[in-house]
DOMARFI-919587 format. One record per residue (C-alpha): residue number from 1; residue in one letter; x, y, z. Coordinates in Angstrom, 1 decimal. Last residue first. Layout:
BEGIN
[NUM,A,[X,Y,Z]]
...
***
This chain:
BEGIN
[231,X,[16.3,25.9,10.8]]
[230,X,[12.7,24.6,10.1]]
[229,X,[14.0,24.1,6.2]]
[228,X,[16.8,22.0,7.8]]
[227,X,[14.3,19.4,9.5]]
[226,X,[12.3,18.8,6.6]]
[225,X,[15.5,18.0,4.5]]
[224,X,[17.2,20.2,2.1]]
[223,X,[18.6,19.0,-1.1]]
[222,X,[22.4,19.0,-1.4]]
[221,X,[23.7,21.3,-4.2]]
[220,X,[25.2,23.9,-1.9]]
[219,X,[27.5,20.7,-0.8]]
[218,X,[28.6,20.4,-4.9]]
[217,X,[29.4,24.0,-5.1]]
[216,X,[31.8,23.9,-1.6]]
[215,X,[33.6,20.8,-3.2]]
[214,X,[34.5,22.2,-6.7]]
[213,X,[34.9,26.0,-5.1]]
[212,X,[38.2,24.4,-3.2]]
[211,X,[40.8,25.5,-5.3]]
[210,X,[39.0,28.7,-4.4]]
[209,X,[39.7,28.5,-0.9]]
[208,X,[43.1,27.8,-1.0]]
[207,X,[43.4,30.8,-3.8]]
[206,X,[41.8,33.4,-0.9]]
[205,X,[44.2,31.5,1.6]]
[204,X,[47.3,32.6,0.1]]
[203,X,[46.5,36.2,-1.3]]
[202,X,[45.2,36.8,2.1]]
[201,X,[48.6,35.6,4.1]]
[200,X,[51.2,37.1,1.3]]
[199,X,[51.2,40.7,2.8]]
[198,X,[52.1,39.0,6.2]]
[197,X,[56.0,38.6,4.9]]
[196,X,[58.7,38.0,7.3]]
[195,X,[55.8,36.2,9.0]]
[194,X,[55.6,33.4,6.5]]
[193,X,[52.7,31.1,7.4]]
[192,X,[53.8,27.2,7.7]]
[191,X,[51.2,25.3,5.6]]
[190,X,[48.6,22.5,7.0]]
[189,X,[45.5,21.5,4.6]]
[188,X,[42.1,21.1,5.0]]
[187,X,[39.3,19.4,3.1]]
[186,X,[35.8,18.9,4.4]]
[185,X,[32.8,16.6,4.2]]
[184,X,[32.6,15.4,7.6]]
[183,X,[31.2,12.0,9.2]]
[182,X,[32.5,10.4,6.9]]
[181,X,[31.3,6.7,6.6]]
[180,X,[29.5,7.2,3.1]]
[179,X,[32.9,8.1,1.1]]
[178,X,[34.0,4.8,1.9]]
[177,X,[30.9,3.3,0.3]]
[176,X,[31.1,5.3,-2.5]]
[175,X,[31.0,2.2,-4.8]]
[174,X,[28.1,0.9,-2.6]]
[173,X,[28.6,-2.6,-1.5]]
[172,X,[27.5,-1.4,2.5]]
[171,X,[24.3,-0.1,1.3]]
[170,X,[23.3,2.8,3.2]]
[169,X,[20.4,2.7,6.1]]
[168,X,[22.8,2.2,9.0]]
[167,X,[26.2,4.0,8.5]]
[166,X,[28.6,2.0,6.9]]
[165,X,[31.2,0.3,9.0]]
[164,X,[34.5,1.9,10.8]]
[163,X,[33.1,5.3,10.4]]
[162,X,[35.7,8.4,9.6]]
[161,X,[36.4,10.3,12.8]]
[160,X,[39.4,12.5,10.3]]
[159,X,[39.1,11.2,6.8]]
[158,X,[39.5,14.1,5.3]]
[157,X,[38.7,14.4,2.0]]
[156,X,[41.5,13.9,-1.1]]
[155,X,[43.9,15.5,-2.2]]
[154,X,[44.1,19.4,-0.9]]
[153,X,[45.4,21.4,-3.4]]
[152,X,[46.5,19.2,-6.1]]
[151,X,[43.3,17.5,-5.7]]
[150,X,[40.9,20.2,-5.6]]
[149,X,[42.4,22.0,-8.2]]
[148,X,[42.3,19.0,-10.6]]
[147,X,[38.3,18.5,-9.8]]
[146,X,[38.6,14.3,-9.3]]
[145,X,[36.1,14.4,-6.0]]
[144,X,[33.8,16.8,-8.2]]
[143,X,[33.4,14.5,-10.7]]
[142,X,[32.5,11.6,-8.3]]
[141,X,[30.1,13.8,-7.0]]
[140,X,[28.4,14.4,-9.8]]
[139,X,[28.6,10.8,-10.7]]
[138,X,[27.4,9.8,-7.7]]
[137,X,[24.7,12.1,-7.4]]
[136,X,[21.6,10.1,-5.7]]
[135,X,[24.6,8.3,-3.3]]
[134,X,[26.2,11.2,-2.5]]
[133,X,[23.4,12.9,-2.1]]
[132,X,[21.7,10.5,0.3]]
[131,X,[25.5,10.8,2.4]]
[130,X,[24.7,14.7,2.3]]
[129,X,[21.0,14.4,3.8]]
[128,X,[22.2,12.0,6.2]]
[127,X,[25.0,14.5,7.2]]
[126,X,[22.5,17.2,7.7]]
[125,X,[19.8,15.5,9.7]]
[124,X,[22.5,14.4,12.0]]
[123,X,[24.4,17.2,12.8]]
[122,X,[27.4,18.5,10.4]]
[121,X,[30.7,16.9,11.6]]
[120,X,[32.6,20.1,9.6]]
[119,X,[31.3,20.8,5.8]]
[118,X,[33.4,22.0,3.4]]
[117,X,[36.7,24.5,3.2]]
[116,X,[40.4,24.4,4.3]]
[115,X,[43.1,26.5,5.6]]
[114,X,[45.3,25.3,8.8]]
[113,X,[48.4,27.9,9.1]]
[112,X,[51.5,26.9,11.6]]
[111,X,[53.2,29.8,12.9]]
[110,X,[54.0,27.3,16.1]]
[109,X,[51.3,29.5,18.0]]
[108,X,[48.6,28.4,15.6]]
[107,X,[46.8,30.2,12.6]]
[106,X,[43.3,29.1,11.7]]
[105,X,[41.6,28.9,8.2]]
[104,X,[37.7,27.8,7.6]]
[103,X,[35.8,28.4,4.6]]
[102,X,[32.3,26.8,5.4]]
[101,X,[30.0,24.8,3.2]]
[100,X,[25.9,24.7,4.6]]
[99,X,[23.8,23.1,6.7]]
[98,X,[20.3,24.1,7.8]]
[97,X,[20.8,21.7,10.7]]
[96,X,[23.5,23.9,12.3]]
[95,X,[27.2,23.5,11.8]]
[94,X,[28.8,27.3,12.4]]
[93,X,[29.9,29.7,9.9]]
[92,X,[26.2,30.4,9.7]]
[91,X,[27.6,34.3,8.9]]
[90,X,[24.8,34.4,6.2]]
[89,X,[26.6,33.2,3.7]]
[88,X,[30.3,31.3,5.4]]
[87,X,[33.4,32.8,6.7]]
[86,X,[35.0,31.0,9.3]]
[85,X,[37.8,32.4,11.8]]
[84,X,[40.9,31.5,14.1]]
[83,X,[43.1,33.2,16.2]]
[82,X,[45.0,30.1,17.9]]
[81,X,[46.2,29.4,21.6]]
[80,X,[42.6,29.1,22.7]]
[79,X,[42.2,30.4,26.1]]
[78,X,[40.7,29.1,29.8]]
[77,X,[43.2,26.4,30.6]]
[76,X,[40.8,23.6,32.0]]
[75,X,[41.5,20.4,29.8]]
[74,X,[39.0,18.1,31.2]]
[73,X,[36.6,19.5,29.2]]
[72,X,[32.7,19.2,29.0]]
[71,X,[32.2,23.0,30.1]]
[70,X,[35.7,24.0,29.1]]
[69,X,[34.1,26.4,26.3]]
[68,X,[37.2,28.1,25.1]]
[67,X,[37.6,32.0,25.3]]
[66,X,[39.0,33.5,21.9]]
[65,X,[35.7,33.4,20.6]]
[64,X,[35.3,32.5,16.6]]
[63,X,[36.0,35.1,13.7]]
[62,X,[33.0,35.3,11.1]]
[61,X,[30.9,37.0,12.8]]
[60,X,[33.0,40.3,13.7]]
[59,X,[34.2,39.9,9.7]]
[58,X,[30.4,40.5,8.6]]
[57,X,[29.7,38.3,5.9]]
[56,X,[28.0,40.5,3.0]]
[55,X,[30.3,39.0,0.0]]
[54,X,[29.9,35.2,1.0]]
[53,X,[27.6,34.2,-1.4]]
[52,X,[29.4,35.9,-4.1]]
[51,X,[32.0,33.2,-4.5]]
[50,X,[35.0,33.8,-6.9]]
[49,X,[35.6,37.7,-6.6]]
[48,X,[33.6,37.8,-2.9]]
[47,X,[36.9,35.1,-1.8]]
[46,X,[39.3,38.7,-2.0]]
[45,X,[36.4,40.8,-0.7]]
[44,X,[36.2,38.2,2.6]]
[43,X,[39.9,38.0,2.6]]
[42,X,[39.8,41.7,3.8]]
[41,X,[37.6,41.9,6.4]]
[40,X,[39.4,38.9,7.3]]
[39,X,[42.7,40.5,7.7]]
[38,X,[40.9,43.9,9.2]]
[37,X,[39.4,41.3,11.8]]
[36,X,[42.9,39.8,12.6]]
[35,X,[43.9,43.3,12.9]]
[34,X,[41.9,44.5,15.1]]
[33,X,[42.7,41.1,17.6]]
[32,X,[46.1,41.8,17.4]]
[31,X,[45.9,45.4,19.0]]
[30,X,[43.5,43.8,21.6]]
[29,X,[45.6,40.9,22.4]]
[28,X,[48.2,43.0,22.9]]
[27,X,[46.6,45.8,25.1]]
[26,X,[45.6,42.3,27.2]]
[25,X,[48.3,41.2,28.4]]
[24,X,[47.9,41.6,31.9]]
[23,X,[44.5,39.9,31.9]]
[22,X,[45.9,37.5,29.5]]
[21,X,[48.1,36.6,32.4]]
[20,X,[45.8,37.1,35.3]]
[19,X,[42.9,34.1,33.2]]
[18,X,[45.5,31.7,32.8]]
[17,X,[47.7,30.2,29.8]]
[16,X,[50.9,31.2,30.3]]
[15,X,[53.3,29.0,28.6]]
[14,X,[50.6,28.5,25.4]]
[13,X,[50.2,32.3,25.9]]
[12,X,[53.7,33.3,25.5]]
[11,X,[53.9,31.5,22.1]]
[10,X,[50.4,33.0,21.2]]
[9,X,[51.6,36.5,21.8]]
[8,X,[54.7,35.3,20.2]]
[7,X,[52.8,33.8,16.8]]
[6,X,[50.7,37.5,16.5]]
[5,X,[53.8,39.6,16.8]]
[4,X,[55.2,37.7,13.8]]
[3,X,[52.1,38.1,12.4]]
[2,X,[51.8,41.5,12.2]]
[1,X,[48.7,42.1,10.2]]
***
């Protein structure tokens, strides 16, 4: 895709961010748009090679509204000023209580690109059901956490909203006690995207996501609860 073209629509959008402008604009977003889907279209097959789960996602699915929900927001503009998408089995690329690893990548109006892959604030009945597998595969998931592609990749997880204290019903002298107060089971990192050269973009994020297999096979491995079999 063009991303270079991409990053200024975005630019001009973050300056301009009203219904009449987009409005006006719109041929462009609709050009760029196309070929955000034909990029995912694409990374799907690439990811396909290394996770079959994912091979029937539909691209339409996988990439999120444009429009932002400003329901609940103070911040009224009415447009994100990223393309972003998920890509997940079954095109639940959102949380939902039957849970589930996502591969998640977003590019920004700075040409900033935000890859990553795991498990978002999942809701409630998910997350306990992770922490409880945390704690009933320790070593598994200790192995996992030391995975050498995982770490040279991304680290360790995020610790974004990470609890202050453990979270009621987990012992608080657990060894994984740290690993307990996420509230997300993700990895993510930031890289600039080259626009002189879009050809690189799928080839980048398809081995992101597969240094990331180690995390996204352990969370497949987490028993379902009651409430996520109703899902």
């Amino acid at each position: 895709m063009h991303l270079r073209d991409l990053t200024q629509f975005l630019t001009e959008l973050k300056d301009n961010n009203t219904r009449p402008w987009f409005l006006w604009n719109k041929p462009r977003y609709d050009i760029l748009r196309a070929e955000f889907l034909e990029t995912v279209a694409e990374l799907i097959k690439e990811i396909a090679k290394f996770d079959r789960q994912v091979a029937a996602c539909d691209p339409k699915k996988a990439v999120f509204r444009f429009q932002r929900d400003t329901r609940f927001s103070h911040d009224k503009t009415p447009y994100k000023t990223h393309f972003s998408a998920g890509i997940a089995p079954g095109d639940k690329r959102r949380p939902s209580a039957a849970g589930g690893p996502t591969y998640y990548f977003h590019i920004e109006a700075n040409g900033t690109l935000l890859f990553g892959a795991g498990e978002y604030l999942p809701p409630a009945p998910r997350l306990k059901a992770i922490r409880e597998h945390v704690v009933n595969d320790a070593t598994g998931f200790a192995k996992m956490l030391k995975n050498k592609h995982l770490r040279a990749t991304y680290g360790d997880l995020n610790p974004e909203d990470k609890l202050q204290r453990p979270p009621k019903g987990f012992d608080a002298n657990h060894p994984l006690v740290e690993y307990l107060k996420l509230k997300s089971y993700f990895v993510w990192i930031e890289q600039p995207v080259d626009i002189n050269a879009p050809e690189k973009l799928v080839p980048q994020l398809a081995q992101g996501f597969k240094d990331a297999t180690a995390l996204v096979d352990w969370l497949r491995g987490v028993p379902q609860t009651f409430e996520e079999e109703q899902a």
